[in-house]
N, C-alpha and C positions, 0 to 999 in steps of 0.2 A: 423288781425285774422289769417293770415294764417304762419306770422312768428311764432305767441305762437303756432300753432300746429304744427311747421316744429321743433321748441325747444320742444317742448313736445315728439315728437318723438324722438330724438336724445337722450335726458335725458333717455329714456327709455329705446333705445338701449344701453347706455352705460351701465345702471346697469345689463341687462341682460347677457353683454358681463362679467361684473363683477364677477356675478355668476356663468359663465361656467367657468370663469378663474382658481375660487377657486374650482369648484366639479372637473377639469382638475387636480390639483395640488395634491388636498387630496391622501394621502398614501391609499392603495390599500390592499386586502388581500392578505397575506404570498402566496408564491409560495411552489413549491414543494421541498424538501429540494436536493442540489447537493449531488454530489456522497464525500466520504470523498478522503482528500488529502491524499499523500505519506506519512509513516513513518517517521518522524525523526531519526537521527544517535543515538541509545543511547547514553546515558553518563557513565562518569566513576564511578563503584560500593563505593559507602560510603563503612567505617569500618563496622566490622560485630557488631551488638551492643553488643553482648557477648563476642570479642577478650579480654577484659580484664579482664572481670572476671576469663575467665578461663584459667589465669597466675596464678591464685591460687587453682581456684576452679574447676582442672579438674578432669580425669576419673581415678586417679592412686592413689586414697582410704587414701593420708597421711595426710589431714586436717580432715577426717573423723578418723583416729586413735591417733591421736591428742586430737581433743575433748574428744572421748570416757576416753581417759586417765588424760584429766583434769577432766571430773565429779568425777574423783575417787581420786584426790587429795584434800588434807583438804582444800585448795585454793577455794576449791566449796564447799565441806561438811561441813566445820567451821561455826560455827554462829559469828564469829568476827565482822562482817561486820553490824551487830548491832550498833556496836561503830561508830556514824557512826556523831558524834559532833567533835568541835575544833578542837585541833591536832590529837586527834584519827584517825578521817578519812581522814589523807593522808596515810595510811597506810592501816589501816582497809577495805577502799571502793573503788573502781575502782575509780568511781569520784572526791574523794578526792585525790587522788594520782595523776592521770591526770590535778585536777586543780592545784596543789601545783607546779610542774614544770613548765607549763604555765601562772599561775599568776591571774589566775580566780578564786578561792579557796582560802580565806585566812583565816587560819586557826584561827589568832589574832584577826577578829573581835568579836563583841560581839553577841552573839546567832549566829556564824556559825556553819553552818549543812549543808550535804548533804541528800536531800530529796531524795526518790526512791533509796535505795545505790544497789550497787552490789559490791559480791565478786571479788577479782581479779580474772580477765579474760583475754581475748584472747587484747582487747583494754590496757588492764594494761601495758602489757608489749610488743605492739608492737604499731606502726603505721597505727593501719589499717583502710581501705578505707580513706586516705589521695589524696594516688595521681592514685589509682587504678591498680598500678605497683607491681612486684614483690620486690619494697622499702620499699614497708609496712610492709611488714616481721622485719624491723629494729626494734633494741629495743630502748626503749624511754629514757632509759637511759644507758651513755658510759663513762668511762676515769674514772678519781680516784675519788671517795667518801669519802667526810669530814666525821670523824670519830667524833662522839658525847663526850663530857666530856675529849676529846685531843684537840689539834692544828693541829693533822694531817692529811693526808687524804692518802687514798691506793687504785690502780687500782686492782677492782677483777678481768678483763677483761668483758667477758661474763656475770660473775656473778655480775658484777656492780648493775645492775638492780634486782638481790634479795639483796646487800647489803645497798640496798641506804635504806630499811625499816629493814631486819635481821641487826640491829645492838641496842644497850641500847638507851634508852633515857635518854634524861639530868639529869644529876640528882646534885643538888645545897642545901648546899654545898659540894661538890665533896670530898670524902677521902681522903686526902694524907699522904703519909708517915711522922710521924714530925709534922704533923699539929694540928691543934685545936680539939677539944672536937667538937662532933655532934651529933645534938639532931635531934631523930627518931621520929616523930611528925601524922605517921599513921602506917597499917598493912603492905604496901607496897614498904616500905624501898628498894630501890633496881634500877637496870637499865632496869626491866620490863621482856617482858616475849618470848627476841628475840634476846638474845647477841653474836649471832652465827660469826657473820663480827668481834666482838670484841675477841674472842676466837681462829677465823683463824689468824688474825694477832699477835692477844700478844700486844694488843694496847685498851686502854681505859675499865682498870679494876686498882683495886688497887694491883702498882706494888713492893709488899714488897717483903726485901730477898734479896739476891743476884742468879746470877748464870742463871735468867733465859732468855731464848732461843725459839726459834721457831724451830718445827719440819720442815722440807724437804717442807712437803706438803705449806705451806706459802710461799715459791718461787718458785718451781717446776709445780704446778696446777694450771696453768697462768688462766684458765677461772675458778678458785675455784667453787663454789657450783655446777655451770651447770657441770662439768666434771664427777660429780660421781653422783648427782641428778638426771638427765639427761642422761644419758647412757641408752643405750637400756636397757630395760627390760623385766619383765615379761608379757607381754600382758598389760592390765591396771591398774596390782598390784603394780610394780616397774617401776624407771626409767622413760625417756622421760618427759609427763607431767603430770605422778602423780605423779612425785617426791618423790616419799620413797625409801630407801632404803633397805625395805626386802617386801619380796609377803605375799602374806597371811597364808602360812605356815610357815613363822621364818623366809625363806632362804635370805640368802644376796646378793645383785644384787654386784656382784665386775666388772661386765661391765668395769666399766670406773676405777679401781683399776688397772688392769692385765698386763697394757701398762709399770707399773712400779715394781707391786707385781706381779711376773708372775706364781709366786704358788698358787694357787689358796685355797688349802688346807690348809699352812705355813700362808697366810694371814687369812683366817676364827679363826684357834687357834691363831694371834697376838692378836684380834679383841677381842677375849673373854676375854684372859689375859687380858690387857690394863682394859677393860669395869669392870670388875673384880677389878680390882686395884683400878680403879677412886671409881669406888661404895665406896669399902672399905676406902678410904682418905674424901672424902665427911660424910660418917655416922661418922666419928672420928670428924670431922670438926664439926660435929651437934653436937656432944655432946658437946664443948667447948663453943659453942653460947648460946645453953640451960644452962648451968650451969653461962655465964656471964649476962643470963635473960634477951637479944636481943634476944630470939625464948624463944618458949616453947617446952615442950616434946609432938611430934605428930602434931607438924605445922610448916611450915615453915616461915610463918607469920610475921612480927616481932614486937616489941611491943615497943610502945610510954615509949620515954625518952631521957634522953643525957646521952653519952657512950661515953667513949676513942675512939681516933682517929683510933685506928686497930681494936678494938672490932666492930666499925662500919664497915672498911674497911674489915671484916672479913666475917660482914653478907652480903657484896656486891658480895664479891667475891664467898660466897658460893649458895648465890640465880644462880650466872651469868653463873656459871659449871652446876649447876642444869638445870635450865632452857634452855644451849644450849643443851641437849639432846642427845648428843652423846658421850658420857660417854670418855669424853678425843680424840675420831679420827679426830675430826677436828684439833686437833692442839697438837697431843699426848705427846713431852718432854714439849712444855709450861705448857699443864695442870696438869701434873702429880709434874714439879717442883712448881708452882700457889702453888696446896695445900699443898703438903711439908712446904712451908714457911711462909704461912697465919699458917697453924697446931703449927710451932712452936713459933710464932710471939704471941700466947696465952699463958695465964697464963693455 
């Protein structure tokens, strides 16, 4: 009896010891909190997150006069960009333009379309926010431009990137001297409504006649278009990027002229003469189309059939002086000999 109560005790004491062991061990309430340690060494300051923006976008107001001057170019104002299907919109739409170079864009599928378009813009013709550098400035397109309805192709410099769209489009089958009969089969017979790149070179029009030549300006105005488009202007009227070349009062931005016409005066009356001259070879020109009933009287339209090979080549060449708009300065002995020898090349 007295061993179970000496083991009865012990059994006892041990669990007791048990449980002081464990309320001994148990975590305790938080203390009072210590004092805080030393500062660390700073470290070294990261980039400023605006260092790059403003490589472009700082305080010296020239992307702000910029803009200002693109709203007011047809570039912005035009409703082209409507056009904004198939091959139209690589020309017509920022995005089509952008895709056509990169390969995203292809014009030959069936139902291509650019959705949401936009006019050309600041993105059309540059690099921007690429690499976040002052390389975005770069233009998206450089070097010589395959000339449409030729085999050749010509460095505008600068102006690469208005020539690689200001130039005709295809047009099949193509005029040529000597050639076959060509049948006009809608209103729009022609290289379209932007043959400016084909009228500075004297390259990809119908070239009947002999004798003719390119003015000066075709190898002297290495960045063609940008050199006189481009040149300072008038506030947002002329020049830079609204690209006309008169303000809103008539006058003529000769800016980018002066470097070579340094009369400023002597240039304004060549300008009228020439413009003058072309007009008058052009309205001559129209009566010969009218009367071979490839146009009518009061349109320049031209009207479904087949016509001799210069009669056709006649009305190409006279949409193509038309439509580049500058009444012969882009390219003044080419165009002025051009109509001379389509004029006489008619009955």
């Amino acid at each position: 009896m007295k061993k179970v109560n000496f083991f009865m005790m012990m059994l006892a004491t041990t669990l007791l010891a048990s449980f002081m062991f464990v309320s001994c061990t148990k975590e305790g309430p938080a203390g009072v909190a210590g004092k805080d340690g030393k500062d660390g060494e700073d470290g070294i300051n990261g980039t400023d997150g605006t260092a790059t923006c403003i490589q472009c976008h700082d305080n010296t107001q020239g992307l702000a006069a910029k803009s200002l001057q693109w709203e007011k170019s047809f570039h912005a104002t035009g409703d082209a960009f409507a056009r904004n299907t198939g091959e139209c919109a690589i020309c017509h739409t920022s995005q089509g333009f952008r895709g056509n170079l990169d390969g995203s864009y292809d014009y030959t599928a069936s139902g291509a379309k650019i959705s949401n378009p936009n006019p050309p813009n600041c993105y059309t013709c540059h690099s921007i926010h690429e690499t976040y550098t002052p390389a975005d400035i770069a233009l998206t397109v450089s070097g010589a431009v395959a000339l449409r309805n030729t085999t050749e192709s010509f460095d505008f410099g600068k102006g690469s990137i208005c020539a690689s769209c200001h130039q005709g489009r295809t047009v099949d089958p193509f005029p040529v001297v000597g050639g076959a009969d060509v049948t006009v089969t809608n209103t729009r017979y022609g290289v379209h409504h932007g043959p400016m790149a084909n009228v500075f070179t004297g390259k990809g029009l119908f070239m009947v006649g002999d004798g003719l030549s390119n003015s000066l300006h075709t190898t002297m105005i290495t960045d063609a278009c940008v050199t006189c488009h481009m040149a300072d202007g008038y506030g947002d009227q002329s020049g830079g990027h609204a690209m006309w070349m008169r303000n809103e009062s008539g006058s003529l931005n000769t800016a980018g002229c002066v470097a070579c016409h340094t009369d400023a005066a002597a240039l304004a009356a060549d300008v009228t003469a020439l413009q003058a001259e072309v007009t008058a070879l052009l309205a001559e020109l129209k009566l010969k189309l009218d009367a071979a009933g490839i146009t009518a009287a009061g349109s320049d339209n031209s009207v479904a059939g087949t016509y001799s090979v210069t009669v056709a080549g006649a009305c190409l060449n006279y949409k193509a002086l038309t439509e580049d708009k500058s009444l012969g300065v882009h390219n003044p002995t080419f165009v002025v000999k051009l109509l001379q020898n389509t004029i006489a090349a008619l009955p």
